[in-house]
C-alpha positions in Angstrom: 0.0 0.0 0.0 1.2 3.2 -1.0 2.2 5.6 1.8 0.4 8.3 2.6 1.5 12.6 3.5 -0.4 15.5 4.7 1.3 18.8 3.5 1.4 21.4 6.0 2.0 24.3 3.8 5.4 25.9 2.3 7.6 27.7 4.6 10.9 30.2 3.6 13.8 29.9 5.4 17.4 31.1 5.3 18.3 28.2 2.9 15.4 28.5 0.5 11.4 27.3 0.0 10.7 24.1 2.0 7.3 22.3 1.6 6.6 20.9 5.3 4.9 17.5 6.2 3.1 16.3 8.9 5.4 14.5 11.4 8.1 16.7 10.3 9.5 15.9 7.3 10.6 18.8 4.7 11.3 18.9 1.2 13.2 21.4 -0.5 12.0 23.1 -3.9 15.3 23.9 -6.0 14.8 24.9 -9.7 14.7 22.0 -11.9 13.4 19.8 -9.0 10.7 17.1 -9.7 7.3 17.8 -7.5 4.7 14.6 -7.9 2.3 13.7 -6.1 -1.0 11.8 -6.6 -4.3 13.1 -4.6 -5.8 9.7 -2.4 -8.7 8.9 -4.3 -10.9 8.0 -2.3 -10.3 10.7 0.1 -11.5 13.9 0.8 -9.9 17.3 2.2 -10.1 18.0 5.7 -10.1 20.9 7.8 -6.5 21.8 9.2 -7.4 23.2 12.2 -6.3 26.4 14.1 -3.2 27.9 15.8 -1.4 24.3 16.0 -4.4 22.2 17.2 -6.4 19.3 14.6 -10.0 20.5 13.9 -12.1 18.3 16.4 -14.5 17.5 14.3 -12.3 16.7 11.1 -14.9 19.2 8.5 -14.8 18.7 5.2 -13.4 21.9 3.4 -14.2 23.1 -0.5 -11.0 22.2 -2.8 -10.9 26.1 -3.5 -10.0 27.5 -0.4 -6.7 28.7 0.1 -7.0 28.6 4.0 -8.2 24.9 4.6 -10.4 25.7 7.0 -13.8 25.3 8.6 -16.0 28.1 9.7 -15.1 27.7 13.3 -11.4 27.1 12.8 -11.3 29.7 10.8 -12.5 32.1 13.4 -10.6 30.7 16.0 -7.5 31.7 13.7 -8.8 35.2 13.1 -8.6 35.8 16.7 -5.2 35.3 17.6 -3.8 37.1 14.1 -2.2 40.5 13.9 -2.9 40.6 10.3 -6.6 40.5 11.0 -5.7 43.4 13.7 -7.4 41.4 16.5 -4.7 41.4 18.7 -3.3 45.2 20.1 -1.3 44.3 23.0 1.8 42.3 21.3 4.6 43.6 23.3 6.9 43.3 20.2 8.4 46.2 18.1 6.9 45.8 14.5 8.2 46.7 11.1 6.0 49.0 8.3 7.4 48.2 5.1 6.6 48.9 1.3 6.2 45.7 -1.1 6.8 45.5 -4.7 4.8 43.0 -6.9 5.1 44.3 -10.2 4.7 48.0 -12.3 2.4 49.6 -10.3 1.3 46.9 -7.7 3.1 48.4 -4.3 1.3 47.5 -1.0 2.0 48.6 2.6 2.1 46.2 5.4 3.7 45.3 8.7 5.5 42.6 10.4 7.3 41.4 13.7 10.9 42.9 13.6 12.0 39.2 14.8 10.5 37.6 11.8 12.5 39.8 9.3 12.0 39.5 5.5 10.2 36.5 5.9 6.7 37.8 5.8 7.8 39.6 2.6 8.9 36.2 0.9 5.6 34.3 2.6 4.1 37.1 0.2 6.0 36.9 -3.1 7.4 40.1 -2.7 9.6 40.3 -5.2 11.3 43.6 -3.5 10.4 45.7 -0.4 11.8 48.6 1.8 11.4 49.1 5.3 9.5 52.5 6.5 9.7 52.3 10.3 10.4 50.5 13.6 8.3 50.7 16.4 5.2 49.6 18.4 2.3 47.5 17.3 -0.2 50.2 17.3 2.0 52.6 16.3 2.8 50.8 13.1 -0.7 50.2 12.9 -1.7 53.8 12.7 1.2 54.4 9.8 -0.2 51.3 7.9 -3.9 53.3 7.6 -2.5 56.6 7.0 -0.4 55.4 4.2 -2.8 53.5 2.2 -5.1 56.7 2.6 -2.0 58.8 1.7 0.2 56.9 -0.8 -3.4 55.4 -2.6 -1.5 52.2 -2.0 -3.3 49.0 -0.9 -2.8 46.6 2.1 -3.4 43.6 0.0 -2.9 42.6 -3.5 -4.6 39.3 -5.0 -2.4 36.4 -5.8 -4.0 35.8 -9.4 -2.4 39.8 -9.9 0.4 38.6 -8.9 1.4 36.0 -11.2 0.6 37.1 -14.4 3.4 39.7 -14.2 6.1 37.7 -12.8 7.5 36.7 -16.4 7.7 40.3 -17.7 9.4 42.0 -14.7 11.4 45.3 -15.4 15.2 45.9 -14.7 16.0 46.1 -10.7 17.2 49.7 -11.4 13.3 50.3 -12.0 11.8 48.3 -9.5 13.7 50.0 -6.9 12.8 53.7 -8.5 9.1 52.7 -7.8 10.1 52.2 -4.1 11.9 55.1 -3.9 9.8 57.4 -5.0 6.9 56.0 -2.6 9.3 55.4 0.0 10.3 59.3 0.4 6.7 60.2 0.4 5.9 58.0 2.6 8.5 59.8 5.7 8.0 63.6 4.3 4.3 62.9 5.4 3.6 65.3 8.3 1.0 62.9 10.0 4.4 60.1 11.0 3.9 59.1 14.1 6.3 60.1 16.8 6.7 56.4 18.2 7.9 55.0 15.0 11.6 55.0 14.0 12.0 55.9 10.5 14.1 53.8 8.5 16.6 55.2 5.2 15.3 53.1 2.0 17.7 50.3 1.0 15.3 47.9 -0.8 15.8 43.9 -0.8 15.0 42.3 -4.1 13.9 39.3 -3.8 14.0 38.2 -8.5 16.7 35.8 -8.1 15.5 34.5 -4.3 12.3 33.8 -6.3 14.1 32.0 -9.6 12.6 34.7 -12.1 15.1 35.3 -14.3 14.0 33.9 -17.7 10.6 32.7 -16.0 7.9 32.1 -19.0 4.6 33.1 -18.9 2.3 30.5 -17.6 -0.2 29.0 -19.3 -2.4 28.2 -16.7 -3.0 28.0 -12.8 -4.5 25.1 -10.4 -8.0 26.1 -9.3 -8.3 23.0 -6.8 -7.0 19.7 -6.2 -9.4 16.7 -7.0 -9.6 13.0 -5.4 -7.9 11.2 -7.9 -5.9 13.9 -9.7 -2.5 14.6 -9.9 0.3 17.0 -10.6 3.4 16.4 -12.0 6.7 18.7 -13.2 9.8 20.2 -12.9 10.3 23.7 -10.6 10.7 26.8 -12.5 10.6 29.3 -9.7 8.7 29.4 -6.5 7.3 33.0 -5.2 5.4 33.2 -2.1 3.3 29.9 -1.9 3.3 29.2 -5.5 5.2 26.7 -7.5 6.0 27.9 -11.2 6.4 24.1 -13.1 7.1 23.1 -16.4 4.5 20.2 -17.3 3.9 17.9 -20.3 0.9 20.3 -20.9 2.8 23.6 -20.4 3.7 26.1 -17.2 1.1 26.2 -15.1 1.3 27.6 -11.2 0.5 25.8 -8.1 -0.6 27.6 -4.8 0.8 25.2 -2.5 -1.9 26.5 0.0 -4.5 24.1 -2.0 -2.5 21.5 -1.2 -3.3 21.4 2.2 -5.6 18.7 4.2 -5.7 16.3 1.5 -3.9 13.0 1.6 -1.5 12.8 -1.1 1.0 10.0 -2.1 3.6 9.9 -4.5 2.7 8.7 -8.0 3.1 5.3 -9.8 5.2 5.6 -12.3 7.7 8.0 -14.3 4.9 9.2 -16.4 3.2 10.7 -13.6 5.5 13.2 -12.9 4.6 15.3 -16.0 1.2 15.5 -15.8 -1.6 17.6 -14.5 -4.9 16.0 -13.8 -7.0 18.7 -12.0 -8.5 21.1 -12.8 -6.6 24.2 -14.3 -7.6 28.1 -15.3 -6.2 28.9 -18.1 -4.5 31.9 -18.4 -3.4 32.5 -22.1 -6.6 31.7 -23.6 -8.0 34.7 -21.5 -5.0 37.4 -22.1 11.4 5.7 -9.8 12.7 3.3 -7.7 13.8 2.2 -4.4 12.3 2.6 -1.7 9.2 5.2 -1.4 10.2 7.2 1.7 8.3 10.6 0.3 6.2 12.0 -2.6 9.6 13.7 -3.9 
């Protein structure tokens, strides 16, 4: 009998995009790696439960949703999260930074100084700039009265995202962009006292990410399916989405869709160039041994 994994989502960390398994296994996602992986079939995708602990009732969750979650899970997360600004007495000093996705697409945001870029790579940022240092609320406050000032959002939407990611200008104009926002952002009179300003060095994250020469992709996985699978090679991975070259074309994964199925690795080397769920497409619109992991 084939064995059996739960993915617990990707994770970034200091030596590059790891996809993490129940029971504490790891893979790591290097460009021209193999990902394969078969969805159980007679399975079904089930809840991942909230801040560390299994859903108690194991609910059933749509193939769709990014979050893997029930109703009540989910608002058991929502009340322990910063980003959903339900918590205001983290002790912490927080960064406010500025986040590049493509021309145009800049978003402001904040993060725990200990956690450093790695909210911005959880993201797909593929460059940022810090603004400021300081307390929770404090960078709070900043984070409403630049998207009122700048016009900038505080969230952009993965599927905007990945369609530019092929067609990226130069770093020398990426980090203009910043620049230009970043300065307007500190000659605002309305800073607040209790947050540290910070000079604008920007962090690009292009070759992090694997972008260079990254080809347009055809399509992108609207759900995993009991019985499907997916099969290619890594082209580039940006925030939780895998970039892989298939038998059918490039099409992008969000990882986060991977989550609370039971998946197993596939029979066969013809598996690991296929995609058998279903896919959005975008152009249209615009081994061996011994089994001891899916790859």
């Amino acid at each position: 009998m084939a064995r059996v994994w739960r993915c617990t989502g990707l994770r970034w960390r200091g030596d590059g995009p790891l996809l993490c398994w129940e029971g504490g296994r790891r893979s790591a996602l290097p460009q021209g790696k193999a990902v394969a992986f078969g969805v159980v079939g007679e399975g079904r995708r089930i809840c991942v439960g909230a801040r560390g602990n299994a859903c108690p009732v194991r609910t059933g969750v749509s193939g769709r949703s990014t979050g893997a979650r029930c109703e009540e899970c989910a608002r058991l997360d929502r009340a322990h999260s910063v980003a959903a600004d339900t918590i205001a007495d983290d002790p912490r000093p927080y960064h406010v930074y500025l986040a590049w996705f493509g021309p145009g697409m800049v978003k402001v945001g904040i993060t725990a100084v200990e956690r450093g870029s790695a909210r911005l790579l959880e993201q797909g940022a593929v460059c940022f700039a810090w603004l400021g240092r300081g307390p929770l609320m404090a960078a709070r406050r900043a984070e409403e009265m630049l998207r009122a000032a700048l016009k900038v959002p505080d969230r952009i939407p993965y599927a905007e995202k990945r369609v530019v990611r092929a067609g990226l200008p130069t770093v020398e104009e990426r980090f203009a962009e910043l620049d230009v926002l970043h300065g307007r952002a500190l000659s605002l009179d309305t800073w607040p006292e209790s947050l540290e300003p910070v000079p604008f060095q920007a962090v690009d994250h292009f070759g992090v990410f694997g972008l260079d020469g990254l080809p347009a992709a055809d399509g992108v996985v609207s759900e995993l399916v009991a019985g499907g699978a997916v099969g290619g090679e890594v082209l580039a991975v940006a925030g939780p989405d895998l970039h892989l070259a298939t038998g059918r074309g490039v099409f992008v994964l969000d990882t986060r869709l991977m989550t609370g199925w039971e998946l197993t690795a596939p029979a066969g080397e013809e598996a690991r160039d296929v995609i058998t769920v279903p896919v959005r497409e975008l152009k249209s619109e615009g081994g061996g041994g011994v089994q001891d992991g899916l790859f």
